[in-house]
C-alpha positions as CSV (number, residue, x, y, z in Angstrom):
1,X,140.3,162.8,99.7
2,X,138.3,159.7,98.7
3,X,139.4,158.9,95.1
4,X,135.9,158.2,93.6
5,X,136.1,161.9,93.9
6,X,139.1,162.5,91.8
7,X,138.1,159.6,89.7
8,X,134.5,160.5,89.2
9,X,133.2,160.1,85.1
10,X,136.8,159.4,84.4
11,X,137.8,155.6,85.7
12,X,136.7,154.0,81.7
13,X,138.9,156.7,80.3
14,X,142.0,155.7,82.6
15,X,141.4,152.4,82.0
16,X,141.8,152.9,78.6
17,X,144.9,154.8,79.2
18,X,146.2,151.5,81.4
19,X,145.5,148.8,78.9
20,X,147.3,151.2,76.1
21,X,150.8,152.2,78.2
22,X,150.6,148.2,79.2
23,X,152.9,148.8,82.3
24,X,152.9,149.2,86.3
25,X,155.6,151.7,86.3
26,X,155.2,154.1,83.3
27,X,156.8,157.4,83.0
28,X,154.3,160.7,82.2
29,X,155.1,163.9,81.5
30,X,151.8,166.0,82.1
31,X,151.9,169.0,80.4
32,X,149.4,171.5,81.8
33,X,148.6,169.9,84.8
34,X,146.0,172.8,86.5
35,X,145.0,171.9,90.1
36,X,146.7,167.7,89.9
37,X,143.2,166.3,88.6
38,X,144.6,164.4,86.2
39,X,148.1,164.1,88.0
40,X,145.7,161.9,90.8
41,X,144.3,160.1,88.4
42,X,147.7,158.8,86.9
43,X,148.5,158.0,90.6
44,X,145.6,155.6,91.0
45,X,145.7,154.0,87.7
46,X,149.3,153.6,87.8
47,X,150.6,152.4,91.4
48,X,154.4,153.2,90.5
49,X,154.1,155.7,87.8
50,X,156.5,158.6,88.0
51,X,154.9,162.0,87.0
52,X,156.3,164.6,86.3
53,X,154.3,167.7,85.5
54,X,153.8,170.9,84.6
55,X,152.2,174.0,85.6
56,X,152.9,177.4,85.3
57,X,150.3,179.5,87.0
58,X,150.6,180.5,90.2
59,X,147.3,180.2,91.3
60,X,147.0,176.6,90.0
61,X,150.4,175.8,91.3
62,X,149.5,176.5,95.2
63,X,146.0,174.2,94.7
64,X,148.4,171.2,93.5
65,X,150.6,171.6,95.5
66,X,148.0,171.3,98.2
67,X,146.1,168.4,97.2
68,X,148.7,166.6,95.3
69,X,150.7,165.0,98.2
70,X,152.0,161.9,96.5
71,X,156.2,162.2,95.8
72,X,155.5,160.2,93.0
73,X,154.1,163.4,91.2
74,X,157.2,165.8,90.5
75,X,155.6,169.3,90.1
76,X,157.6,172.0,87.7
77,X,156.4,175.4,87.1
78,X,158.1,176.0,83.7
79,X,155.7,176.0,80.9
80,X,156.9,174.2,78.3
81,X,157.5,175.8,75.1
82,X,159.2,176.3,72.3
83,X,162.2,178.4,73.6
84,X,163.7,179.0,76.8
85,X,163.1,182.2,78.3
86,X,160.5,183.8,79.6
87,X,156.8,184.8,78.3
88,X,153.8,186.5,78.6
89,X,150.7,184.1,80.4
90,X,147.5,185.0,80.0
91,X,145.4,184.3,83.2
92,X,141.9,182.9,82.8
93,X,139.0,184.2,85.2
94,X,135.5,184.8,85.7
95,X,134.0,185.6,89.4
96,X,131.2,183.4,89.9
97,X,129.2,182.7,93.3
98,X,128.5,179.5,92.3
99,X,129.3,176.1,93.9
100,X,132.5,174.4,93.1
101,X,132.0,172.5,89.8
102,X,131.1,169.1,90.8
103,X,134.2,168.0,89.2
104,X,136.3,170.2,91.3
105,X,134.3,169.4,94.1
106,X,137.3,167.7,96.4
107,X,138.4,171.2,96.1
108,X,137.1,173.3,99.0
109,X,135.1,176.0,98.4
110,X,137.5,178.9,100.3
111,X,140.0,177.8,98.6
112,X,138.4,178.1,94.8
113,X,137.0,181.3,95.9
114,X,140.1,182.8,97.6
115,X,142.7,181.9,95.0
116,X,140.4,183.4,92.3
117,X,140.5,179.8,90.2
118,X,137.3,179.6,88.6
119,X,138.1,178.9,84.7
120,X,141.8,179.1,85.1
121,X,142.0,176.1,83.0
122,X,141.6,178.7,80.1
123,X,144.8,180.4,80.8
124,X,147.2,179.9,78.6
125,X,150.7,181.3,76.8
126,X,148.4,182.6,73.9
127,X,145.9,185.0,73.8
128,X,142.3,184.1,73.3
129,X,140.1,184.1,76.0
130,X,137.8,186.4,76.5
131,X,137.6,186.5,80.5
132,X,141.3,187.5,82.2
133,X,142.2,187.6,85.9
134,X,144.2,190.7,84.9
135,X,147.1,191.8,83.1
136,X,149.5,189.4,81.3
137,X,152.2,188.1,83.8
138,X,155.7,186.6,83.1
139,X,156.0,183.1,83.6
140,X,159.7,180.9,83.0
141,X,159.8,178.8,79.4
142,X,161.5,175.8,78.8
143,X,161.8,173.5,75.1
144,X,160.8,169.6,76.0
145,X,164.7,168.6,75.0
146,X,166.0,171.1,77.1
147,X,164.1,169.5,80.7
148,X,164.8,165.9,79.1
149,X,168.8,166.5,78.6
150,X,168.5,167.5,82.4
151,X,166.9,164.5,83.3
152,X,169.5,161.5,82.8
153,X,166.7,159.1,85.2
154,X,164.4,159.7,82.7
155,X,165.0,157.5,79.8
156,X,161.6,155.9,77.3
157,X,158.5,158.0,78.4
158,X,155.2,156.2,78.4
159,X,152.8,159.0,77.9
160,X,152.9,162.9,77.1
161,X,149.6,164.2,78.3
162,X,149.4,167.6,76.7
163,X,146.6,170.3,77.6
164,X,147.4,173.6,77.1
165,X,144.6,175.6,75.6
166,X,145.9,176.7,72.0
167,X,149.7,176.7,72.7
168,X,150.2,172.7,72.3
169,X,152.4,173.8,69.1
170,X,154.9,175.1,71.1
171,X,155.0,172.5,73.3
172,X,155.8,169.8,70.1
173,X,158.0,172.1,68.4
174,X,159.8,172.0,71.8
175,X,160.3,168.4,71.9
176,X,163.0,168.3,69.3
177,X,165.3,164.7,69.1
178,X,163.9,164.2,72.6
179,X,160.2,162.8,70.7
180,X,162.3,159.7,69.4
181,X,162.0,158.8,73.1
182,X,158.1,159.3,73.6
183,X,155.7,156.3,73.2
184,X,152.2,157.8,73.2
185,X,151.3,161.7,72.9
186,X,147.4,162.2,74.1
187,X,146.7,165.6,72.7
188,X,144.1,168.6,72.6
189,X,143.0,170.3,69.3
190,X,140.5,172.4,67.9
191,X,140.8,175.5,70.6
192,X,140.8,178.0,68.0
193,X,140.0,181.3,70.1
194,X,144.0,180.8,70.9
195,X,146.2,182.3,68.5
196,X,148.4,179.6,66.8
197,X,146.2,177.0,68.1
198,X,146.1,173.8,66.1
199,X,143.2,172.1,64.3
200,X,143.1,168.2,64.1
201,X,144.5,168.2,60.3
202,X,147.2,170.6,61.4
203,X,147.8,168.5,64.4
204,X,148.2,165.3,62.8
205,X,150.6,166.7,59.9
206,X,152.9,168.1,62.8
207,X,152.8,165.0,64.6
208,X,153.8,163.2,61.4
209,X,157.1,165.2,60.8
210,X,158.0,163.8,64.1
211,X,157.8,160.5,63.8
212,X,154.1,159.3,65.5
213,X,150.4,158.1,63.8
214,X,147.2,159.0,65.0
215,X,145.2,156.1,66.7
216,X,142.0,156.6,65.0
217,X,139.8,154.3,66.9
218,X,141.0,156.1,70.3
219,X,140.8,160.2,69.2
220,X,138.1,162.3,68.5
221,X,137.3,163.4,64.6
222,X,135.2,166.4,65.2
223,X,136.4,170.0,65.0
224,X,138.0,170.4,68.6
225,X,138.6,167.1,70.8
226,X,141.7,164.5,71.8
227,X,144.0,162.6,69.7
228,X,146.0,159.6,70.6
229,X,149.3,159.2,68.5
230,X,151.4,155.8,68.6
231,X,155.3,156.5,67.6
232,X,155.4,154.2,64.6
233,X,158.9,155.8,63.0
């Protein structure tokens, strides 16, 4: 697919991301990573990033794993957490006849209809939204330390890119000793229909505890939006 696609309103916001990670070959965990839009974009901005991300909806995970061709991208359908186990996923949904959103638009139109994926990006590990594809189903947990202890080729990571719709707690709680080896967390806040979900004050104390500072100038200050956080300790 044509990247300008992918790429669309985003390209000054992964440019950003380029000049802050400063290196060719960085190494991003993507957490949450719903059909590979943002995976892609990594791709392009970063010609020898490793990727590895994860997904854990089922739905989601057969749309990456279509469009996302590029070995560089290392899918996993664990959702991270802050045990390892299992757990109840909520599945996001709402039947609509309506084009593909023109951001989704490399998507084909079968294919959002058939896998029943409009606003699956709301699903989540917590329980909150309002429109559900149906019952709860069980999806596999895993801590952050847990997958990096596994991964002895993974060493300094460049960027955690964490979207997760309320549950982003439990991803950080998850990340244990393993953060001390984490340059840059670029996190969502404020989506406070979730249980547990953090707001930006919340966020930023819990980020502290673990060592990182939020980079003012580059994260949002209103009551839901993105922070940057630099490790500094």
């Amino acid at each position: 697919m044509p990247i300008d696609s992918v790429m669309k309103h985003y390209k000054e916001k992964f440019s950003l991301i380029r000049k802050i990670i400063a290196k060719e070959n960085p190494t991003i965990v993507e957490v949450g990573a719903h059909y590979g839009e943002d995976s892609m974009r990594f791709l392009e901005t970063f010609p020898k990033a490793k990727i590895y991300c994860f997904e854990p909806d089922p739905r989601n995970i057969e749309v990456f794993k279509q469009y996302v061709t590029d070995p560089r991208a290392i899918l996993n359908t664990t959702a991270l957490a802050a045990e390892d186990g299992t757990a109840e996923f909520y599945q996001s949904y709402q039947p609509s006849e309506v084009q593909v959103p023109e951001k989704y638009d490399w998507i084909d139109q079968s294919v959002y209809d058939g896998k029943k994926i409009n606003s699956s990006g709301a699903s989540s590990l917590k329980k909150g939204h309002a429109h559900l594809l149906g019952p709860p189903i069980s999806v596999k947990t895993g801590r952050f330390d847990t997958w990096y202890a596994a991964h002895d080729e993974v060493v300094e990571i460049d960027l955690v890119w964490i979207d997760v719709q309320g549950a982003e707690k439990d991803v950080i709680d998850g990340m244990g000793d393993a953060a001390k080896n984490i340059r840059f967390v670029w996190v969502e806040y404020g989506e406070l229909q979730y249980e547990d979900a953090l707001s930006r004050l919340e966020t930023v104390s819990l980020m502290k505890t673990l060592g990182f500072s939020v980079v003012e100038p580059l994260s949002d200050s209103g009551s839901a939006g993105d922070l940057l956080f630099r490790r500094t300790a």
